[in-house]
Every structure is written in structure tokens, then in C-alpha cells.
N, C-alpha and C positions, 0 to 999 in steps of 0.2 A: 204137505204133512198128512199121516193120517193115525190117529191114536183114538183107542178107545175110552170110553168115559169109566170104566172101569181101574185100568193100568192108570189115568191119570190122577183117580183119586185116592188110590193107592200110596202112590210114588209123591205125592203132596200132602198130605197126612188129610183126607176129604170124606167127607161119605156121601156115596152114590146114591140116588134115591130117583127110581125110575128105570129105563131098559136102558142095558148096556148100549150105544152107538157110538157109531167109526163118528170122528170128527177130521176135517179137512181143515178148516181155519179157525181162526180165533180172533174177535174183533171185541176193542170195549166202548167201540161209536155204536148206537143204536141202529144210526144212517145208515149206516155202510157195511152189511152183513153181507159176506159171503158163502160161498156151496158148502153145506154141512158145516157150519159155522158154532162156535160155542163162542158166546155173549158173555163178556166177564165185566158187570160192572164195577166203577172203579167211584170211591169220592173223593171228591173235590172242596174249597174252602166253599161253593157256594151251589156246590151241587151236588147230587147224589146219583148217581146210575142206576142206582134200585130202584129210581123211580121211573127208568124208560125199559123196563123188563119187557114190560107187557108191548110195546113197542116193538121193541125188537126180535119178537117173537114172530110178530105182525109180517115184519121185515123178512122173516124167514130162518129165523133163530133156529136152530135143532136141538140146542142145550144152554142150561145156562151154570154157569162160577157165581156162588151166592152166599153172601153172610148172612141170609136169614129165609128161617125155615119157614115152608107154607104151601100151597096149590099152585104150581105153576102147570103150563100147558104142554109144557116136555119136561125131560128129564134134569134133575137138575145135581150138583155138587155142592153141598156145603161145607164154608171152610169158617175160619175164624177171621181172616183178614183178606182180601182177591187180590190187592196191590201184592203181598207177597206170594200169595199163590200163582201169580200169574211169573213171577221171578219163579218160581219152583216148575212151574212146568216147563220154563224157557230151559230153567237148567236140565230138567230131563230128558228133554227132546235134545238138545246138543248132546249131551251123553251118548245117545243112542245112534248120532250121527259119526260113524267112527271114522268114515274118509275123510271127513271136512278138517280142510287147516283154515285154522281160526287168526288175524292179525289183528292186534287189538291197537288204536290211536289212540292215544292220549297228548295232553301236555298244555300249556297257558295260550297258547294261540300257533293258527296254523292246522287246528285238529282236521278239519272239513275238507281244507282243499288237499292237505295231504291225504285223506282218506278217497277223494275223486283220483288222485292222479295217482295213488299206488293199487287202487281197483281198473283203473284206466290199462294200468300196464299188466296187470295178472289178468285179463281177458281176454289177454290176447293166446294165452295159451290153454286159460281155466273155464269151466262154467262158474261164475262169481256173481256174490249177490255181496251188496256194501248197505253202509246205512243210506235214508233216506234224509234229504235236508241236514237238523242235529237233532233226528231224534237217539241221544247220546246217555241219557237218565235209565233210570228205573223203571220204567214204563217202555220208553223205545228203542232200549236193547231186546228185553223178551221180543218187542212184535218186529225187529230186526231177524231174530233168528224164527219166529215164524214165517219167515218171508222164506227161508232156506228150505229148497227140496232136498229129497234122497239122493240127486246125481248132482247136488250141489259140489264143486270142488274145494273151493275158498269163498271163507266170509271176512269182509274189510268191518268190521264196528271201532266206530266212534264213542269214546269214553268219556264224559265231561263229570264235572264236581265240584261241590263247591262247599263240603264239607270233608271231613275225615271219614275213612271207612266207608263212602261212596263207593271209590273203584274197585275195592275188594271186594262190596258187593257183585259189582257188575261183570268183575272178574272170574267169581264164583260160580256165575252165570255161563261167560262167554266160551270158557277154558280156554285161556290163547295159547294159541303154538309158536308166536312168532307176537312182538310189542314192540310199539314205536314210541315214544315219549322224543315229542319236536323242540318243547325248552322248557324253562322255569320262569315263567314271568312274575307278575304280581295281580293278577286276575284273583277274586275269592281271598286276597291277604286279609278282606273283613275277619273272614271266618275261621283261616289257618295261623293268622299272627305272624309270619316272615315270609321269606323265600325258599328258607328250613323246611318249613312247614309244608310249605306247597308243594314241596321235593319229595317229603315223606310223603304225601298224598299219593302223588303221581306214583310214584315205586309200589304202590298197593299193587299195580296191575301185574305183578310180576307174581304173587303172593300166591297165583292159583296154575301155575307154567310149572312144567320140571324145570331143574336148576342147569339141565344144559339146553335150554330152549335158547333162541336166538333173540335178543335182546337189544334193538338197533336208537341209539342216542346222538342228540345232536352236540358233537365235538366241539361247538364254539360256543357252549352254554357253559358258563364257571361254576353252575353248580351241580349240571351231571357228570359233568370230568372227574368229582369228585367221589363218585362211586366207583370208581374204576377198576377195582381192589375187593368191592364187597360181592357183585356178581360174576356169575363164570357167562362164558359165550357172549361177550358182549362186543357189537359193531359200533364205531363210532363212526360218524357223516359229519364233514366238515368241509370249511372254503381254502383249508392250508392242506398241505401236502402230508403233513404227519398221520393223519385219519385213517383207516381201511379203506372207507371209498370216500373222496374225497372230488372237487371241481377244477379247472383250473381253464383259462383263453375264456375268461366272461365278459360277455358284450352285449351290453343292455341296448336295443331298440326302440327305447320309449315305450307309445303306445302297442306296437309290435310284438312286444317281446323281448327275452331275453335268449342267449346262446352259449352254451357252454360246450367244454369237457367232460365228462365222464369218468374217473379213474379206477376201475373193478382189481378185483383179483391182484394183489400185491400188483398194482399200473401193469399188471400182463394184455386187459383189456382196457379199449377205450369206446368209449361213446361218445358220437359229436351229436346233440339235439340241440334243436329249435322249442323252447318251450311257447306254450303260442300265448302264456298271460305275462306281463307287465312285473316288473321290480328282482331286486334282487334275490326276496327270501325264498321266493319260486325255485331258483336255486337248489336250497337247502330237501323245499318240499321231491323237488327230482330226485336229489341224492336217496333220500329216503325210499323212494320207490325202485331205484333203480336196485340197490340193496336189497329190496323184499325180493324180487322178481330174480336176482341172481342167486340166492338164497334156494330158492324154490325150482331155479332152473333154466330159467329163463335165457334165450340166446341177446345178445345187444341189440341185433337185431329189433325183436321183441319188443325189448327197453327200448327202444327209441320210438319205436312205434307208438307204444302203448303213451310215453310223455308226451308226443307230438299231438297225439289226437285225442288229450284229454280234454273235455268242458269242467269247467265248477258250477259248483250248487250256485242258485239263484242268490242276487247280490257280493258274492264275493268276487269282488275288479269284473265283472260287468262295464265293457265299454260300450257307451251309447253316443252314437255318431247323431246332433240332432240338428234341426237348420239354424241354430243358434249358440249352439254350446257343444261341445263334448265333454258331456258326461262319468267320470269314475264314478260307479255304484260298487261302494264298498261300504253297505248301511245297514247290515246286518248283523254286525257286532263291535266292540272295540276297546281296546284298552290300551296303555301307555306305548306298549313296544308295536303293536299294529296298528298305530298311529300313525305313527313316524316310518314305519315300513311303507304306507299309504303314500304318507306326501312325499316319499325320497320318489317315489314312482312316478307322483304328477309333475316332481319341478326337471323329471327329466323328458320331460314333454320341450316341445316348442312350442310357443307363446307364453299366453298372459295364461297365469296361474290364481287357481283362488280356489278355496278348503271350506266350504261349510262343514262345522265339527260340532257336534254334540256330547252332552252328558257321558262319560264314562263311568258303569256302576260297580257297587263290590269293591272300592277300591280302599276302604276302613279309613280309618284317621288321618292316612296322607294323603286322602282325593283332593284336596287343594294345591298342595307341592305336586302332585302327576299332572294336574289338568294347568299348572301354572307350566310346568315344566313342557308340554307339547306345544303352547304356544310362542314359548320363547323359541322354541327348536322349527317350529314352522317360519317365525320371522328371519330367524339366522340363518335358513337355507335359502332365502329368497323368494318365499314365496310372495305374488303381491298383492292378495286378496287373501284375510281370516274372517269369515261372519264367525260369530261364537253362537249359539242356542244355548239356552237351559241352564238353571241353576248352580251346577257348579260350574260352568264354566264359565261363568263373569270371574274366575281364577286364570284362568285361561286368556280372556281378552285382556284385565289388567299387565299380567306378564309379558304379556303383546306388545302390550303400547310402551310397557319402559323398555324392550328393545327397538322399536320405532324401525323404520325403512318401508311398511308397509300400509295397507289401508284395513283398519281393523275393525269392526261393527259385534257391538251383543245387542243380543236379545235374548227377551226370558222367556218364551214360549215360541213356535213354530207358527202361530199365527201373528206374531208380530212381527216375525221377517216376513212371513208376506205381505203383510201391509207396507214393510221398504224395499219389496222384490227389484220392484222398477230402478229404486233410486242407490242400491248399494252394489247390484250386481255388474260389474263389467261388461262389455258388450262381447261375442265371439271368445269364448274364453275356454279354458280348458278345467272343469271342475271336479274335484274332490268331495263325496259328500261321502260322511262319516259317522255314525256314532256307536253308543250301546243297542241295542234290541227295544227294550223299554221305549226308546225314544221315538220309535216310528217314524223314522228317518224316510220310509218309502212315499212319506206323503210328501218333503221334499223332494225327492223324483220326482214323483208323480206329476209337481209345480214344475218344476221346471219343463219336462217334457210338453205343456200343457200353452208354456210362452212363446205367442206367434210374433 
């Protein structure tokens, strides 16, 4: 990027004070300045960036984004708030980006790996830049889109929220030209009170697209099928044949992978891929890319490439082969319906099965009935090892045990399974380890990897 400090204060309602200069990047780590760099600090519950100004300056700052006025050693912007100033320049600069098509992901689970593997497939014929990890808020959509050059061709962002009027913001920002919404779960029903709720959330990101923008929905969700009527241009992706692109010949490989069909273009086109991660809703996440990419232009070809040789962000279905265990690392987030997505994947493994699950957060008033409801659903598939961790999910093991068939263990903290590592864990086994974010579920990893 390169913008002047001028134009930027301009176009964000700011005032300059010092010499106009070119800026290249924007950073609001103190650490981590880059070439002609403009330093936006940002506060936090328990910190403030105003106070690593002088830092950052250090660092090799050329400008800084500041709510309060005073001598600094370059030139600086004062604004009244930099959290939204930094949303305001994000949105200028995509403004000004006029080739770039924008795809925006959203939806209650699923946002991350769909965003790797429908950037996976637009690389193959675009220069693309996607988000990094989930940085998916308020914050890591702007430095998402300053991550975007001038010959950038498509940007993949990731939308998450956990309030109303979130995605509009972010919407507001991204301007997409093309939106994914993967389902309606019940993630954030703290905050939206249904699955209503969470649907009107989700549909914000339409709020800032023309109204014949391409609008691509997951067909076996009962509550986006129900809009079907309200928007124009809309794709639906589904596992039945009724869908626009739709799957069909699936053949799960366990750890392997999965293999499908492809169905484009009224079934004119097909696509056989090999997806290279584990379970069914991988599936779903192909269909979605394969969509974006035939959309945009894409030969099958392409598509198939692009799904075959996707990675996912770190932690999601991570298989780790180790001299004792292999490993699911799926510990980086979690909630009812990507639970049970998780363990349909371990028990179609071969061997002995066992689910370390953790806390599920955000889930309001019903987190007892979800985390009761995953455990009964993990017993009745067969699994034959549930450890439970964490507070609410002595809901989770109770539920456990009144279906019985398996070997069930809580604990209320991650230090007290380790204290029964030795005595609850199965030998050579196939693991599942699970939770919310919160949880720090990678220090389980990290144990296990760690048993000689």
C-alpha cells in the first residue's frame, strides 16, 4: 500500500499535524513495524498503545494514528477514537482498490477452513491474499486488507461476530463482491437469543454487496433455505442433488480423506477431487470453493487443483502421527455442531477411539442441554474413550455415563487430567482433542506429544 498522511486524514475525519508522508504499512504492535510504517495505537481492557508510542517510534515508526495531542518525534494524525479510524482507513483503501474482488466468509462454524480452501482454489489462477489464522473482528479485517497490494486480484476475509451489527461493520469495510455464509449454528446464541437471530446476524454481510452480487449458501442448513425468496443471485451448496452445485459418489477415507463428485454448471461439469483433510463437512467446505472459483472463472481443472492442495490454519484436523497415539488436533475452537463433526471423523478411523472435549463457550442458557447433548452423541456413536475437562462439561460426562457403553472420565481443570494421563488414557489409540479457544486445549497437545 502506499498512502499519504494527508489523503488519510482527510477521508477519516483526522487532522495532520507534521509533514505530509507516503506510508507503506500500518502496524498497532509496537514489535513489529514495518517500511514506512504508521503506528495506530489501539486500547485494550488492560492496556493502552499510547503508551508504546515512543517505542515504536524507536522501532522505526514514520507516523503515528493518535487520540491525543502532544510532541511526538514524527508526524502524527489525531483522531477521536484509532479502533475506528483504523476501520476507516481500511475502508478507504479497499475503495480505492478498484480491481480487487472481495469474498467475504462468514457463518457459525467452518468460517477458517472454508476461507483456506476457497483461497487455496482462486490461486490458482489469481494473485490472492486471505485472512491470516481468524484474524476475523474489527481489528483483523482492516490489517487483512492492508496486507492487500495494488496487483492484488482477490481477497478471501473471514467475518466472525458475536454481536449484532458486527458484520455490517465489517462489511462496510470489506465491500464484498461475492459472500459465503457455511450455516447457522448456535455459536454467540448468548448474545443473539435464537438461531433467528444468528441468521439475521449473518445476512449483515450482504448489507454492503449490490443486490445482484453472488451470494453462495449452504443448502442443508433449514435456516438459510429460508431466505430464498428475499435475495436475488443466490447459489445454494448442498450433499442432495436439488442444489446448483451440489456433491454426490462420497467416500470417506478416514484419516485420508474424503472423495467426492463435483456437480457445476446445471451437472454439465464435473469434478472428481480428493480432498486431503478428514470428515464429511470438508465436503460441504469444497462445494463452497468450487462455486467461488466457477463463479470467477475458474476451469475444473483449477478447482480441483486448488481443493487437492489446500492446507488449513493451524489446529484445525491437524493429524499428528506420534509413537504412541495419533493425534486429531481440532483445539482451536468448538461448539455443538463442530463437535460432532469432529468425532463422526475419529470413529471412522480404525482402532480404539477416545475424545478429549472441552468447555464450549457463548453457548447462553442452554450450555448444559449442548454439552449434555455432545456427550450422549459421542457415546452412541461408539466412541470408546470421553475424558471431559472444564466446568461445564461435567454436563457432558453426566450424559455420558446414563448412555453407558463406554469409558468416561471428568475433570475440572487440564491439570487434573494430567495428574490421570497415565491411568485414564488407552494405549496406541486414535485421539480427538477438542475444545473452545478459551480453553487452551494446545497444552493438551502439547502433553500428549510429550508421552514417551
Amino acid at each position: 500500500m502506499n498512502l499519504c498522511l494527508r489523503e488519510i486524514a482527510e477521508n477519516i475525519g483526522g487532522r495532520l499535524f507534521g509533514e505530509d508522508i507516503v506510508i507503506n504499512s500500518i502496524s498497532r504492535d509496537s514489535r513489529d513495524i514495518g517500511e514506512n510504517c504508521l503506528y495506530v495505537p489501539l486500547k485494550g481492557d488492560k492496556f493502552d498503545g499510547h503508551d508504546f508510542i515512543q517505542m515504536a517510534c524507536a522501532e522505526g515508526a514514520v507516523a503515528i494514528l493518535t487520540e491525543k495531542e502532544g510532541i511526538y518525534p514524527v508526524p502524527y494524525i489525531l483522531v477521536k477514537d484509532t479502533r475506528l479510524a483504523l476501520g476507516d482507513i481500511a475502508r478507504y483503501y479497499r475503495k480505492s482498490l478498484e480491481n480487487l474482488k472481495v469474498v467475504a466468509i462468514t457463518g457459525s462454524v467452518g468460517k477458517t477452513t472454508t476461507k483456506d480452501i476457497v483461497a487455496s482454489v482462486l490461486s490458482r489462477k489469481f494473485k490472492t491474499v486471505k485472512t491470516q489464522g481468524n484474524y476475523n473482528n474489527d481489528i483483523g479485517v482492516p490489517l487483512t486488507i492492508f496486507n492487500i497490494e495494488r496487483d492484488t486480484e482477490v481477497a478471501v476475509i473471514e467475518m466472525g461476530m458475536n454481536h449484532f451489527d458486527e458484520i455490517d461493520y465489517l462489511s462496510s469495510i470489506a465491500l464484498p463482491d461475492i459472500a459465503i455464509i457455511t450455516n447457522i449454528g448456535v455459536s454467540h446464541i448468548e448474545n443473539l437469543g435464537s438461531r433467528d437471530g444468528i441468521l439475521k446476524a449473518k445476512c449483515e454481510v450482504f448489507n454492503h454487496m449490490s443486490e445482484d452480487s453472488l451470494k453462495i449458501l449452504n443448502g442443508d442448513d433449514d435456516k438459510l433455505v429460508t431466505i430464498a425468496r428475499k435475495y436475488k443471485n443466490l447459489c445454494y451448496c448442498s450433499m442432495n442433488e436439488f442444489a446448483e452445485v451440489y456433491a454426490s459418489d462420497v467416500v470417506e477415507k478416514g484419516l485420508n480423506g474424503i472423495s467426492c463428485v463435483i456437480h457445476l454448471d446445471d451437472n454439465s461439469v464435473l469434478v472428481e477431487v480428493d480432498i486431503p483433510i478428514p470428515g464429511k463437512h470438508m465436503v460441504k467446505n469444497a462445494l463452497f470453493a468450487a462455486a467461488v472459483g466457477r463463479s470467477l472463472g475458474l476451469s475444473a481443472e483449477e478447482i480441483k487443483s486448488g481443493i487437492e492442495c489446500f492446507h488449513p490454519t493451524a489446529m484445525r484436523m491437524d493429524i499428528i502421527e506420534d509413537e504412541k497415539y495419533t493425534i486429531i488436533n481440532d483445539a482451536y475452537n468448538a461448539n455443538p455442531q463442530s463437535m460432532k463433526a469432529a468425532i463422526d471423523v475419529l470413529i471412522s478411523c480404525k482402532g480404539v477411539s477416545c475424545c478429549i472435549l472441552g468447555d464450549m463457550f457463548e453457548l447462553g442458557e442452554n450450555s448444559p442441554k449442548y454439552h449434555a447433548e455432545v456427550g450422549r452423541y459421542a457415546l452412541s456413536k461408539g466412541v470408546d474413550y470421553l475424558i471431559c475437562i472444564g466446568d461445564m462439561c461435567e454436563n457432558m460426562y453426566e450424559a455420558a455415563i446414563a448412555i453407558g457403553g463406554g469409558e468416561v472420565s471428568y475433570f475440572k481443570t487440564i491439570d487434573e487430567f494430567f495428574s490421570a494421563m497415565e491411568r485414564v488414557l488407552p494405549k496406541n489409540a486414535n485421539i480427538l482433542v477438542k475444545a473452545s479457544r478459551g480453553m487452551h486445549f494446545e497444552k493438551v497437545i502439547d502433553r500428549l506429544r510429550s508421552v514417551k
